[in-house]
N, C-alpha and C positions, 0 to 999 in steps of 0.2 A: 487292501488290494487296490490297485490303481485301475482307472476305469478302463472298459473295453476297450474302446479303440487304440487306445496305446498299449495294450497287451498284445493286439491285431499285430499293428506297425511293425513294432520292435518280435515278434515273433509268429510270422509270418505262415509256418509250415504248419499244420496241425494235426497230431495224430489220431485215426480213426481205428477204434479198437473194436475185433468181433471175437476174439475167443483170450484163451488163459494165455497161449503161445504169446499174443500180442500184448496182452498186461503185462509180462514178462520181459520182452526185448523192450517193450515202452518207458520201463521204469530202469533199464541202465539207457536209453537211448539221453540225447539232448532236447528232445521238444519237451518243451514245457506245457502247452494247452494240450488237454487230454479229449475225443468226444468218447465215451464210451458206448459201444452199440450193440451190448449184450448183458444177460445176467439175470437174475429173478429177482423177487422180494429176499429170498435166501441170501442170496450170494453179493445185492448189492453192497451192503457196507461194509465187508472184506474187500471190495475193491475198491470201494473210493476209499479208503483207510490206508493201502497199501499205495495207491497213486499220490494221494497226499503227503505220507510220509517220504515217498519220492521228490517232493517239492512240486508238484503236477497240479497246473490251473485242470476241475475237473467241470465235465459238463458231461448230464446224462440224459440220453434218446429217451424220453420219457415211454414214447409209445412203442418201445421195442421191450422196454423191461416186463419178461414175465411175472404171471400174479398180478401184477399192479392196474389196479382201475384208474384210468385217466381222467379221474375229478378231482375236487380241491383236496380230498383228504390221501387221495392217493400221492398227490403232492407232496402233502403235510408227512405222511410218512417218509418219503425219500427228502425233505429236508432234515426230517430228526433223525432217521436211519444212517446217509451216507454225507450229509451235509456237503452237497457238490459247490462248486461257485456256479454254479448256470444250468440249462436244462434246455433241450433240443424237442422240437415236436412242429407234427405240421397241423394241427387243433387250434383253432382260434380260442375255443374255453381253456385248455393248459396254459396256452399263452398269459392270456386274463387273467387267471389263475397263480401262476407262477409269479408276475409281477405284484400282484398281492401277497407272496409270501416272501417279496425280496430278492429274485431268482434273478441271475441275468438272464435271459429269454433269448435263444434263438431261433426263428420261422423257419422250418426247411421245406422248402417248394420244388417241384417239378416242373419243370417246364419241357411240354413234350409236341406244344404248339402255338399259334399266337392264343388262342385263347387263353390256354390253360396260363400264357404269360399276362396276359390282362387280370386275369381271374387274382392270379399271384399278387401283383403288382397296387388292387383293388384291398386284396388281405391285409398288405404289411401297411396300407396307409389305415385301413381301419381299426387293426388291433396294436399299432405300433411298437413290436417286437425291439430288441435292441441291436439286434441283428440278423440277419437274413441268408440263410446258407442256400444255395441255387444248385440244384441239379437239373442235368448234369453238368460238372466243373466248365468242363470244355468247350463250354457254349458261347464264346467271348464276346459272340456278338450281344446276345441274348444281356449279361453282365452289364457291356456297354450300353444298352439300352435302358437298363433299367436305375440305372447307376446317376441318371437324372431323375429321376421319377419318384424314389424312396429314398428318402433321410436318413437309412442308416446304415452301417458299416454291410461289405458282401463279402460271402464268403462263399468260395466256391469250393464245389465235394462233387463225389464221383467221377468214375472214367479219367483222371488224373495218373495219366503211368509212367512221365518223364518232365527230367526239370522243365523242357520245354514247355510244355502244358503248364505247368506253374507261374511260369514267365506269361507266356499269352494271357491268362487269366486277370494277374497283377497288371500287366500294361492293359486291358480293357477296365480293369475299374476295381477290379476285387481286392481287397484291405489283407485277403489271408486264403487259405486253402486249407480242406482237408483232406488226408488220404489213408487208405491201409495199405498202400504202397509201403511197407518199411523201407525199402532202400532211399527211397527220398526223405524218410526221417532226419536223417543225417545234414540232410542240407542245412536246416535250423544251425548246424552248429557250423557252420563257413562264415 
């Protein structure tokens, strides 16, 4: 598998999945990076098994999946259970954690004011994720700000509801986007 950033680059749009509707349209759509943002201990590895055989870079919200305890073994399980490429969490121990199991690691932060953006920007230098997904998306300024500050790829999620927003994002600094917007799925493939 070729390293993140050039999966970023070259694949720009990234699909964000909260129920079955969306692993469905997902798996004939064209994006290829998957985040998934739902599911149990049950039901994980019928999904990333089904996104995979799709050909789908997958990453899963660690701290959304129910059942699962957010420590190293919780981990360990969803790497031998759904064997994702990467793993989403805003936990500095998952993070830790995950890069100990191999995991590509993304930090998803909030930023909902300057501190909380200090606070964010203090995390990803100390736990150094491999990349950093910002909400909300739309924040371009927020992106451009931080986008000197942290070493590594941005990715911007939420509140994303038109190509516009996508564009503004990318031209302040962000590497990629995610959305459950499906109709902007499609863009991946222009």
């Amino acid at each position: 598998m070729e390293n993140l950033d050039q999966l970023l680059i070259e694949n720009p749009v990234i699909a964000a999945i909260r129920n079955e509707e969306d692993l469905e349209k997902v798996i004939h759509s064209g994006v290829l990076i998957v985040f998934v943002l739902y599911g149990s201990i049950i039901s994980l590895k019928k999904i990333c098994v089904r996104l995979k055989e799709a050909g789908k870079v997958v990453f899963v919200h660690v701290d959304l999946i129910e059942g699962l305890k957010g420590d190293y073994t919780g981990l360990l399980f969803i790497k031998q259970c759904g064997e994702p490429y990467g793993i989403i969490t805003t936990k500095a121990t998952n993070i830790k954690n995950g890069k100990k199991l191999n995991f590509c690691v993304i930090q998803r932060i909030f930023v909902v004011d300057s501190l909380s953006l200090k606070t964010g920007i203090h995390n990803i230098q100390s736990v150094l994720p491999d990349a950093v997904e910002v909400m909300p998306g739309v924040a371009s300024k927020i992106i451009k700000s931080m986008e000197n500050q942290v070493r590594v790829p941005i990715i911007a999620g939420g509140l994303i509801q038109t190509k516009k927003d996508i564009m503004e994002s990318i031209s302040a600094g962000a590497m990629a986007i995610s959305t459950t917007k499906q109709e902007l799925w499609t863009l991946s493939e222009e």
